[in-house]
C-alpha positions in Angstrom: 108.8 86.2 175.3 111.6 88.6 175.6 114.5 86.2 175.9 114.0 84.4 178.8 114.9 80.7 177.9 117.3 78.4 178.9 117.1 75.4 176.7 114.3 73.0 175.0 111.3 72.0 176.4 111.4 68.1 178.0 108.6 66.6 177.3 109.2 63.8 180.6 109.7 66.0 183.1 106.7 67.6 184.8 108.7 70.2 186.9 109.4 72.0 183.7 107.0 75.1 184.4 106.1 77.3 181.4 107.3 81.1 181.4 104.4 82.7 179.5 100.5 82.4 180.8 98.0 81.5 178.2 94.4 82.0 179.0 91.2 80.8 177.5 88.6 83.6 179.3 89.3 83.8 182.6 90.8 80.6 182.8 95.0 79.2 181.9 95.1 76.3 179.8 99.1 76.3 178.9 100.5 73.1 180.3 104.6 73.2 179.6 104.1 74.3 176.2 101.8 72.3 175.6 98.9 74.4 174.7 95.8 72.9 173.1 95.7 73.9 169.7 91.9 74.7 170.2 90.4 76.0 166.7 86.8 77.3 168.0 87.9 80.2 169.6 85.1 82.6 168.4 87.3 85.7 169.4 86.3 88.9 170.8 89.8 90.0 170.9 93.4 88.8 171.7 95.2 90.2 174.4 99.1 89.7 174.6 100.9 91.1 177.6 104.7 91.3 177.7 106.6 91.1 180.9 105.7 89.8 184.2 102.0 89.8 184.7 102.0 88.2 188.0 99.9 90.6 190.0 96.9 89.3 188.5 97.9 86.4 186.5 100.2 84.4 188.9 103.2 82.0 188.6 103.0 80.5 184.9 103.3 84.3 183.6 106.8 85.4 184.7 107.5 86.5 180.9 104.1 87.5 179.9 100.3 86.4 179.1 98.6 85.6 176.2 94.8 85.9 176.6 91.8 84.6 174.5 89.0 86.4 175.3 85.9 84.4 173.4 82.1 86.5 172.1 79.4 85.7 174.3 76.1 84.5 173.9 73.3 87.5 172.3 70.2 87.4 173.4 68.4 89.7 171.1 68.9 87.9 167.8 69.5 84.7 165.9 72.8 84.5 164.0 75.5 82.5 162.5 78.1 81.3 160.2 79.3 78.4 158.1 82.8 78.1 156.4 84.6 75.5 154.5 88.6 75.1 153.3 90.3 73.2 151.0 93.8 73.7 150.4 97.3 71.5 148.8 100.5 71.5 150.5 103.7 71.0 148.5 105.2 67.6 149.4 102.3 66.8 151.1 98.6 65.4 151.1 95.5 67.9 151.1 93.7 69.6 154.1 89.9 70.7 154.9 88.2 71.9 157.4 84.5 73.2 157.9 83.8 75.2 161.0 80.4 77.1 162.4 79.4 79.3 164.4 75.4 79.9 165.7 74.1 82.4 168.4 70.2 81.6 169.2 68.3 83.3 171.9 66.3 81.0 174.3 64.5 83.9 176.2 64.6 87.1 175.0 66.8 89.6 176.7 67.7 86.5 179.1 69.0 83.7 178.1 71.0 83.1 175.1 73.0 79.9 173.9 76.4 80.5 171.5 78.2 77.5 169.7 81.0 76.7 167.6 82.5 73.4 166.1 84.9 72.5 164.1 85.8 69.3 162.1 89.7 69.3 160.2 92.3 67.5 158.5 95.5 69.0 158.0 97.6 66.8 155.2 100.7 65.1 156.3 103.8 66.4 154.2 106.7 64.4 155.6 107.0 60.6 154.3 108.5 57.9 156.5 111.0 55.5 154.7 111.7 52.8 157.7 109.8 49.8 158.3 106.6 52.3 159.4 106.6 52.9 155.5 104.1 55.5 155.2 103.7 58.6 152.9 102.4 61.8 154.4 102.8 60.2 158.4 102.3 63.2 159.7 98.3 63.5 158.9 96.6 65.6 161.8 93.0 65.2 162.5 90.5 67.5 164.8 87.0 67.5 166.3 86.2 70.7 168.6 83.0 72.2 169.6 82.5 74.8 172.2 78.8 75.6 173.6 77.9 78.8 175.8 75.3 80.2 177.8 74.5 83.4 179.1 71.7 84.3 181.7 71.0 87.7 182.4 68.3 87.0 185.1 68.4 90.6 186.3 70.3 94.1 185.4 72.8 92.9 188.1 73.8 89.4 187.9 75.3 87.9 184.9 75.8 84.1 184.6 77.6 82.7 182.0 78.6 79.1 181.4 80.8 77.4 178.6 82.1 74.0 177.8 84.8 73.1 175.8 85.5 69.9 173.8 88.9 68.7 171.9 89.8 65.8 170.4 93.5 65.4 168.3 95.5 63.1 166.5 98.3 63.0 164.3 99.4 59.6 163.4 102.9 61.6 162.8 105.8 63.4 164.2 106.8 67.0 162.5 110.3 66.0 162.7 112.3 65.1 159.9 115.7 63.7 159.4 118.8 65.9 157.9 120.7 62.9 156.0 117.7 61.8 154.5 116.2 63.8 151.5 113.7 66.8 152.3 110.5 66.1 154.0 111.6 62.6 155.2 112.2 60.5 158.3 112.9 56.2 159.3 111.2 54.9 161.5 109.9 51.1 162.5 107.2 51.8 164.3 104.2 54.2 164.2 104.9 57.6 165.8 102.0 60.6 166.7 100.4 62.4 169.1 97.0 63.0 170.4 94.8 65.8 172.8 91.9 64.9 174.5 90.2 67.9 176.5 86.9 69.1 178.0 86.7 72.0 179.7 84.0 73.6 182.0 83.7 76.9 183.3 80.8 79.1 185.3 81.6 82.6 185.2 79.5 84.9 187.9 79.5 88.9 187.8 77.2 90.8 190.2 76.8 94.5 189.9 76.9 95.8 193.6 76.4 99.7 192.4 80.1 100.4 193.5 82.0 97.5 192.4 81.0 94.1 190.1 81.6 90.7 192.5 83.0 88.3 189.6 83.5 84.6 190.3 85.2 82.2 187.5 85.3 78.7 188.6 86.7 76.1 185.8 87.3 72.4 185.5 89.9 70.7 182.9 90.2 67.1 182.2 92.8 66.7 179.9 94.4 63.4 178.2 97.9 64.7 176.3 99.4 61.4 174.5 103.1 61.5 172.4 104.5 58.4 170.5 107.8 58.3 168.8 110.1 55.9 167.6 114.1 56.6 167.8 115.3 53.2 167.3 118.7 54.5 167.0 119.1 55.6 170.6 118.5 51.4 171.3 120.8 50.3 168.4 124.0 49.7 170.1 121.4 46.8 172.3 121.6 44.4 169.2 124.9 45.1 167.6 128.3 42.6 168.0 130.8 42.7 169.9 133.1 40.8 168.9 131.3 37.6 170.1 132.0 35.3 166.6 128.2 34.1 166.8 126.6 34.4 164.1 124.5 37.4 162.7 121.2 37.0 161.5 117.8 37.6 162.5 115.6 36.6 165.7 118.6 36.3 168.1 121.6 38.0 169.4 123.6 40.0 167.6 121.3 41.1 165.0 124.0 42.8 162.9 127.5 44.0 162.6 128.1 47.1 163.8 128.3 49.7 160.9 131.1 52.1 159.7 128.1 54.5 158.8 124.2 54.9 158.4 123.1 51.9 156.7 119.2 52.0 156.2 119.0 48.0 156.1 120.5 47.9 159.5 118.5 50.9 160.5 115.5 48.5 159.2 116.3 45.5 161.5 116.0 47.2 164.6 113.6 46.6 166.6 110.8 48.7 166.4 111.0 51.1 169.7 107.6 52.2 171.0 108.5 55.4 172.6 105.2 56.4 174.4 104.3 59.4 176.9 100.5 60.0 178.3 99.8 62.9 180.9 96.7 62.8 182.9 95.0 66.2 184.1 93.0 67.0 186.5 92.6 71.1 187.2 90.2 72.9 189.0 90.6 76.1 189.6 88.7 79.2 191.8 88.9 82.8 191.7 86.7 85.3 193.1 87.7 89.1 192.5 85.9 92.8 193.5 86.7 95.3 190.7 85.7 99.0 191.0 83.9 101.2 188.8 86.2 103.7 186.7 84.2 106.7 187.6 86.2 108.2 190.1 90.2 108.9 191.3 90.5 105.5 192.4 90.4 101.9 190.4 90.7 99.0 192.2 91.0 95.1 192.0 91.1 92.5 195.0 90.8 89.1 194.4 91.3 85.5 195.8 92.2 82.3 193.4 92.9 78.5 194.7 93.8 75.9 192.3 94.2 72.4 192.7 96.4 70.1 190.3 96.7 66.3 189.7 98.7 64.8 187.1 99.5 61.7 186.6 102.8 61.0 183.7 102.9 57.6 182.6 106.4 56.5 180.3 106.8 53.2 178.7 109.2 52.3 176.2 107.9 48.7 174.6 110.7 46.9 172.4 109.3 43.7 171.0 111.9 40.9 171.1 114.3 43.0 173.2 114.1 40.1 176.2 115.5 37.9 173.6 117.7 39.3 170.8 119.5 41.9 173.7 123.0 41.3 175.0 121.6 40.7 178.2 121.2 37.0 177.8 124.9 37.0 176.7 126.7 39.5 178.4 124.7 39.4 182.2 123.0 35.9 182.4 122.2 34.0 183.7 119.2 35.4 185.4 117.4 34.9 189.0 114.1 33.4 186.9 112.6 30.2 186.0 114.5 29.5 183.0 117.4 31.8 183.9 116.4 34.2 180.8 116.1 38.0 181.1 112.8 39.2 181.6 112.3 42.6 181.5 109.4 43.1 184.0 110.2 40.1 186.2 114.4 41.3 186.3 113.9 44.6 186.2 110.5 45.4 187.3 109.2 46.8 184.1 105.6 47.2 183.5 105.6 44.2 181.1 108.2 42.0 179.0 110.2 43.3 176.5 109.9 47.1 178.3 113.2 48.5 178.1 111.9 51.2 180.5 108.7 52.0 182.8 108.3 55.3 184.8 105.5 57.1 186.4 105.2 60.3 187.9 102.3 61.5 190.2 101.8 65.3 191.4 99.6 67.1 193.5 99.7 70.7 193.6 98.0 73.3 195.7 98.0 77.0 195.1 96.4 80.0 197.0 96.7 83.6 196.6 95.4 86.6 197.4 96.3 89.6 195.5 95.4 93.4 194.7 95.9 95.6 192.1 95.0 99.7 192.1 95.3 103.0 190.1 95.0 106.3 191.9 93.9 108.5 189.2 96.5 111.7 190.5 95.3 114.2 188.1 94.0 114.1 184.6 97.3 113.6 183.2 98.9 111.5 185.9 98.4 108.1 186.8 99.7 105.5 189.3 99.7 102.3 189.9 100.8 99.3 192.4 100.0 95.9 193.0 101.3 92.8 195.1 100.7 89.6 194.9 101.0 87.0 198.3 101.0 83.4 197.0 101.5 79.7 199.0 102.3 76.3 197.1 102.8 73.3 197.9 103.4 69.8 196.0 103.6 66.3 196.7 105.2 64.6 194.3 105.7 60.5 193.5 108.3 59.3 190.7 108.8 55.4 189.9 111.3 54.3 187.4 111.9 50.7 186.0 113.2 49.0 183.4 116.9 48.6 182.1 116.9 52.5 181.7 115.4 53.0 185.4 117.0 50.7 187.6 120.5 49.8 189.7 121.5 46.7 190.2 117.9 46.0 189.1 116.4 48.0 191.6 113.6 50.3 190.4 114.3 53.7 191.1 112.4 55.9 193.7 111.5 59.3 194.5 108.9 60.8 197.3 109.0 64.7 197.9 107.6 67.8 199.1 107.9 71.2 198.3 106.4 74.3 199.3 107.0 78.0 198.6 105.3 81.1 199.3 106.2 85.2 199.2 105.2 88.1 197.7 105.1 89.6 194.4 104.9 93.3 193.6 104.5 96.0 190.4 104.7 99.5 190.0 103.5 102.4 187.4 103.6 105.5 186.3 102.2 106.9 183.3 101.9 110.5 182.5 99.2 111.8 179.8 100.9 114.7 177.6 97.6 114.8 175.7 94.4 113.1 175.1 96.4 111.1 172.2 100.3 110.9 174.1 100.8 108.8 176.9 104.5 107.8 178.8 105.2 105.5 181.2 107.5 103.1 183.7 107.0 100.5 185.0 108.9 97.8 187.4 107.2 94.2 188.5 108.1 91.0 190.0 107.9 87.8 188.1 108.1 84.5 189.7 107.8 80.8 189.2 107.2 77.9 191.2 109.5 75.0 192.0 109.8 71.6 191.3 111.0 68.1 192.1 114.0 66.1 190.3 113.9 62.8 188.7 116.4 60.7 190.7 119.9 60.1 189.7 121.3 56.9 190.6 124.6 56.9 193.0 127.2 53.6 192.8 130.5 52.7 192.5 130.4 51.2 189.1 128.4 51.1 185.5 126.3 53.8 185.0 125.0 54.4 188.8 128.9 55.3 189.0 129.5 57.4 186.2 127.2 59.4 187.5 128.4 59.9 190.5 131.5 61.0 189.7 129.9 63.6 187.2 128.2 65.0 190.5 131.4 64.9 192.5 132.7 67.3 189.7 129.8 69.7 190.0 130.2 69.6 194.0 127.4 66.8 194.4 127.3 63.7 196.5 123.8 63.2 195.3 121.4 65.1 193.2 118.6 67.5 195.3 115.3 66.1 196.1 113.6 69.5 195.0 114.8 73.0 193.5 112.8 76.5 194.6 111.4 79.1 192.6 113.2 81.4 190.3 112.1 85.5 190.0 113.1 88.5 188.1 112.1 92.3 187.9 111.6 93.8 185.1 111.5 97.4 184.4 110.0 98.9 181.4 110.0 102.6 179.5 107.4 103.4 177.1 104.7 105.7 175.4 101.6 104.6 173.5 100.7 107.5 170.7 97.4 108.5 168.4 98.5 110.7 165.2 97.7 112.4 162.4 94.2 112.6 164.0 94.1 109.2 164.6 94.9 107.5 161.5 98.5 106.2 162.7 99.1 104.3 166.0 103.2 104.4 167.9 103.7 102.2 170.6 107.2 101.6 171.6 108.7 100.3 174.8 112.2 99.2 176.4 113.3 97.3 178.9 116.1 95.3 181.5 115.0 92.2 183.1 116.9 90.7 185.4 116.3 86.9 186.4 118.0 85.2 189.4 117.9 82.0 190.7 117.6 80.4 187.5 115.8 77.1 187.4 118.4 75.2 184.6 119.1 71.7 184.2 121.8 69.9 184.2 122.5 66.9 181.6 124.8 64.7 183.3 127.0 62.8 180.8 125.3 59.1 182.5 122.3 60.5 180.6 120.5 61.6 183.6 119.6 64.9 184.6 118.7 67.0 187.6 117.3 71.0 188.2 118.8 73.7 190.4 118.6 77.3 190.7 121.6 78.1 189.6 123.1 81.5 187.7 121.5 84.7 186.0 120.2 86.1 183.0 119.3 89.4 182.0 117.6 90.2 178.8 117.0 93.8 177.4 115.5 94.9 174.4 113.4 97.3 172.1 109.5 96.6 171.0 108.0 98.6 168.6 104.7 98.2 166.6 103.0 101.0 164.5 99.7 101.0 162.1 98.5 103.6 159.8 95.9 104.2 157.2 97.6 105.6 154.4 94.4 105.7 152.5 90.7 104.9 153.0 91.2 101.6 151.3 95.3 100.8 152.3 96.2 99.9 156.1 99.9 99.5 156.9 100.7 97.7 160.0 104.6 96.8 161.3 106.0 95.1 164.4 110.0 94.7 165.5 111.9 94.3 168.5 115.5 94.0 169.1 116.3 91.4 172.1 119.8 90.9 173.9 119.1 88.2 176.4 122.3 86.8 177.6 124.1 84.7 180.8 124.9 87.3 183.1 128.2 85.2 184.5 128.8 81.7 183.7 126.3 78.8 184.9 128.0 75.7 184.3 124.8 73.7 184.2 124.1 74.9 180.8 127.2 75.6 179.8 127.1 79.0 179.4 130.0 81.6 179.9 129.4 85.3 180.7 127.4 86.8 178.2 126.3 83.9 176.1 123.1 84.5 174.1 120.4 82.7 175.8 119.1 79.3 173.4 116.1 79.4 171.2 115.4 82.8 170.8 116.5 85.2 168.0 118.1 89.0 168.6 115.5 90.4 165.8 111.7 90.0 165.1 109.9 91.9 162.4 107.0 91.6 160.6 105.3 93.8 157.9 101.2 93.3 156.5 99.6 94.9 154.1 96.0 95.3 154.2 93.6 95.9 151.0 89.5 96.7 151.7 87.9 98.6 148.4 84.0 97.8 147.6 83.4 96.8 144.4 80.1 96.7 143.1 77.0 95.5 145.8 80.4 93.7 147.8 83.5 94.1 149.4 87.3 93.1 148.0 89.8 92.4 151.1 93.3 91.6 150.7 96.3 91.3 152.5 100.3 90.4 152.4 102.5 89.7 154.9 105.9 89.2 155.9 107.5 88.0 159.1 110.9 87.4 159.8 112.7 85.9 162.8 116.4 85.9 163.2 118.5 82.6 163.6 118.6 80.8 166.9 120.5 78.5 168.6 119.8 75.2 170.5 122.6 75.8 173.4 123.9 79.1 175.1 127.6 77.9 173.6 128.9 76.5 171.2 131.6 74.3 173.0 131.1 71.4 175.2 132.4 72.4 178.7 133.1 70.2 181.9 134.4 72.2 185.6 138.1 71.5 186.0 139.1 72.0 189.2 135.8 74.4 189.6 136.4 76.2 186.4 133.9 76.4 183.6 135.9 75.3 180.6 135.5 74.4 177.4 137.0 70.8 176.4 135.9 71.2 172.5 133.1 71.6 170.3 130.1 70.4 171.6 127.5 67.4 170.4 124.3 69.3 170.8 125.0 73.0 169.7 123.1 73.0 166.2 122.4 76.8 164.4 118.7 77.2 163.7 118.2 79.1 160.4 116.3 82.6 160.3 112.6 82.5 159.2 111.3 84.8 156.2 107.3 83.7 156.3 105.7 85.2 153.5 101.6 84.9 153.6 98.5 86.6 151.5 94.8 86.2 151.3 92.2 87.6 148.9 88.8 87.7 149.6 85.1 88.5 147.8 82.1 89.3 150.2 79.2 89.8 148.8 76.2 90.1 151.2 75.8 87.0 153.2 78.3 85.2 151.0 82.2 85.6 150.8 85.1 83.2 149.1 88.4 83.5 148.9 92.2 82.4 148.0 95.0 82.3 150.7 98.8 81.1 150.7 101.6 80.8 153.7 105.1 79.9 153.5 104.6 81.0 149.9 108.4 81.7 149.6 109.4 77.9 151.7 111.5 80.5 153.7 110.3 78.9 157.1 112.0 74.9 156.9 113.1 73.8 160.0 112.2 75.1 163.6 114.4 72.9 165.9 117.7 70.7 165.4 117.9 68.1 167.8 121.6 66.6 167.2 122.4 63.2 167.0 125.0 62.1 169.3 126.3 59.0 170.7 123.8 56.9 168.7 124.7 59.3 165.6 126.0 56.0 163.6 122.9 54.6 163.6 120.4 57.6 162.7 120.7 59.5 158.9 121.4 62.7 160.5 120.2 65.4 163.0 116.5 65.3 164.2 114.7 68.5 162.2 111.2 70.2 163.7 109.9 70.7 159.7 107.3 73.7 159.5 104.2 73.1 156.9 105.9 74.3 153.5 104.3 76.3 150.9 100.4 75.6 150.9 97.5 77.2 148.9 93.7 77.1 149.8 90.3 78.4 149.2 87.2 78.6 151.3 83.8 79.8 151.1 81.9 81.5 154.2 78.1 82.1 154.2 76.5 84.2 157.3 72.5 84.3 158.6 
């Protein structure tokens, strides 16, 4: 939200904290954006907060919250739904899903239970050409259900209780390759991911006659699995050099090396089995007093622990690398039996033929206490402050092995410790011109916890001394054990207006953040990286979203917002000069629907079009490679990774018949193709070896139907 970025997400490193909140109920379920993409949401409404929410929302919501607030159970009647899809995707196979929804009272005015589930396949539309040989790879299938239950044992005290069930799997990657025709990647070996998650929460809220006493307490177990196979990152393992042996298969060297991409030696190999599974364990506590609105003053104070354990296990299997390697050839003889490289015995992999092992173990503990309080002034005037106080702490365990995680065959090591604590405030004014005008400003704290860094190996030769001469040129002798927490303040000017007696909704906002002690990471050129809180950004913008009913059958709804988020001096860990746009975010949203209800006969005719566009982005703040020359940012040519990420025209429509109990309809999106790729990740120094740039492909143009029936 609003700019603040400072590069791609890393999918290994579990001190990459998110920047936006995302909330199921009461309780956050965003893990490094890595949301679960939970389809049995049963929605009451969404709310989406821009800007620092921190006040009540903590650490993970420095740019803003997204919340998911679910329907509750009904006690006074019996109720549901049942809908089916079907729908074709160009390039691609077909999808389905059938989801419900059922609402059964178990004692009247009581007790009531509330379900949903959901069962899906969404067609893979990218073919894989390698060895892996499989059309439509990307196929993503989903089992959800969600049950809830509400007990209303007296006027006071509601008690409600839900559990929530996940299970994923795509036996694909989204990401396709730019040398190779649309729609398609190479690779050996199978690639996907998968989402396991339950979720338990007990929601308490006592009416004591001047305030309601609400406790949430929630438990998340959560499995996040992600398989992917670059075998031309390992390539360079196999080729010749120069030896005169003789090239052929089952022992070293497997192949010439090639002038360019060659998809037979792209085919021989070996197949790299890239994996990545994240263990959660979350519980979380909050317990909050919130006042009545029936007088001058409205009121919130609340206390919320949380406890966190993750565990990240990495493993990179290569069958036959012990064997058809250089290492036999170019660092044998070994200290083993037979003097042969073995990875797990040499370099203390988890098994043979692992060309790297890591784990990473985390604790963390959070506690905060935190108010937040309008003094109703006057009619017209209102004002409001908050502050948050907040303590963390982490322990934090990292083991590295393998030929990627060793020196001199010495697994790597990391034990740390972090804690943080402070306070974080917010401010507002807003003034009421009229019953249907409001204005206001508004200033508030964000912040974000800290982390620990993967370690960085230190020598005097090979790779352990490469690096250390790319530290010495940032002014490191070694890279730090942990970084702290970044912040910002953000202040905002807006109004929220009602017109032409309600028919047309304004709301319109600006706004200057300003973000210090920026948590950015820096790639070392040994392929090793490291976190600090180094340089600023500051983003300001324009927001603006209307809706009005042009006639009693025509709705007209349109959002935009203008951002200029930028460095604000140069932070050579990014390489980013003074006023660089900030990576993977666009200067200009907008979107545009069209909405269509007319009653036709005994039923009802709804329709809709829409259009969103999002302006190009790109994947680095510059786009030069830069080194610091005598401790001078400076650029030293173009660079390797910068890659231009086209602008997004989505173009979507639905048409739908209810009659009564009964309604079908028609629906397209991406009807134009005008959304293809989402990320470039560029190839570099294994470029030779891979047909091109790495591609995020969004789902192009599909069509579908479903049916819905209500009781």
């Amino acid at each position: 939200m609003r700019g603040l970025t400072t590069g791609a997400y890393a999918g290994s490193d579990t001190s990459d904290r998110s920047l936006v909140a995302v909330y199921l109920d009461d309780t956050p379920i965003s893990v490094q954006g890595q949301t679960p993409d939970l389809r049995v949401y049963d929605l009451e409404r969404v709310e989406i907060l821009r800007g620092p929410q921190g006040t009540l929302y903590g650490a993970s919501s420095m740019a803003g919250t997204i919340r998911f607030v679910t329907a509750k159970p009904n006690s006074n009647a019996v109720f549901g739904s049942l809908e089916a899809t079907g729908a074709a995707t160009e390039h691609g196979g077909p999808s389905y899903s059938l989801r419900g929804m059922f609402n059964v009272p178990l004692v009247k005015d009581r007790l009531a239970l509330r379900g949903t589930f959901y069962d899906g396949q969404d067609g893979g539309y990218i073919d894989n050409i390698g060895l892996r040989n499989k059309k439509h790879a990307n196929l993503n299938r989903s089992t959800q259900g969600r049950l809830a239950l509400r007990w209303t044992p007296t006027e006071r005290l509601t008690v409600d209780f839900s559990g929530t069930y996940e299970k994923s799997h795509a036996t694909g990657l989204n990401t396709t390759l730019s040398g190779l025709p649309a729609y398609t990647t190479s690779t050996n070996s199978a690639e996907g991911t998968r989402d396991d998650l339950q979720l338990y929460s007990l929601n308490l809220n006592y009416d004591l006659g001047f305030a309601n006493l609400i406790s949430t307490s929630s438990y998340t177990w959560r499995r996040i699995g992600y398989n992917s196979s670059i075998e031309s990152t390992i390539g360079y393992f196999f080729q010749d050099y120069g030896t005169g042996l003789p090239v052929g298969p089952g022992a070293y060297p497997l192949f010439e090396p090639p002038v360019s991409y060659s998809q037979q030696i792209a085919d021989a190999i070996p197949a790299e089995h890239f994996i990545i599974d994240n263990k959660i364990h979350d519980f979380m506590q909050e317990v909050r007093l919130v006042s009545k609105n029936d007088g001058p003053f409205k009121w919130t104070v609340g206390a919320f622990y949380e406890r966190q354990r993750r565990n990240l296990y990495q493993d990179i299997p290569t069958p036959g690398f012990d064997t058809v390697s250089y290492e036999n050839l170019f660092y044998g003889p070994f200290n083993t039996p037979n003097g042969l490289y073995n990875s797990k015995s040499v370099d203390g992999a988890f098994n043979a033929d692992d060309i790297f092992s890591g784990l990473q173990n985390l604790e963390e503990r959070q506690f905060a206490l935190y108010t937040d309080d309008t003094w109703h002034v006057t009619p017209k005037l209102d004002l409001t402050a908050g502050v948050r106080y907040f303590n963390f702490s982490e322990k934090y365990y990292l083991f590295e092995s393998g030929v990627y995680g060793v020196v001199n065959h010495t697994p790597l090591t990391t034990n740390a410790v972090q804690k943080a604590h402070g306070f974080n405030p917010r401010f507002n004014v807003a003034y009421h011109i009229n019953p249907d005008i409001m204005v206001y400003a508004e200033a508030a704290k964000g912040f974000r916890y800290g982390g620990a860094n993967q370690p960085v190996p230190i020598g005097t030769s090979g790779i352990a001394g490469q690096c250390a001469a790319n530290l010495n040129a940032y002014g490191y002798t070694s890279a730090p054990l942990i970084f702290g927490p970044d912040h910002l303040w953000s202040y905002s000017l807006g109004e929220k207006a009602r017109l032409l007696g309600g028919r047309m909704t304004v709301n319109a906002d600006a706004y200057y953040i300003d973000w210090r002690d920026v948590q950015t990471r820096l790639g070392l050129n040994c392929s090793y990286f490291f976190t600090d809180n180094k340089g600023s950004v500051t983003s300001k913008g324009l927001e603006a979203e209307t809706t009005v009913r042009l006639t009693p059958d025509i709705t007209f709804s349109s959002n935009l917002s203008y951002t200029h988020s930028a460095a604000n001096g140069n932070i050579a860990f990014v390489g980013a000069f003074d006023g660089d746009h900030t990576p993977y975010f666009p200067t200009w949203i907008a979107s545009a629907f069209l909405f269509y209800d007319h009653g036709v006969g005994n039923g009802k005719l709804d329709a809709q079009v829409s259009y969103q566009y999002r302006g190009e982005e790109h994947t680095t703040f510059d786009p030069s490679s830069t080194a610091l020359v005598s401790g001078v940012l400076t650029k030293t040519g173009p660079s390797s990774s910068f890659a231009i990420i086209p602008a997004q025209n989505n173009v979507g429509a639905s048409i739908a018949f209810d009659v009564g109990r009964y309604e079908f309809g028609v629906y397209g999106t991406n009807l134009i193709d005008g959304v293809k790729v989402t990320d470039i990740t560029r190839a570099t120094y294994y470029a030779i070896y891979q047909a091109g740039d790495f591609q995020a492909s969004a789902r192009p143009r599909t069509v579908g139907v479903r049916a819905k029936v209500t009781f």
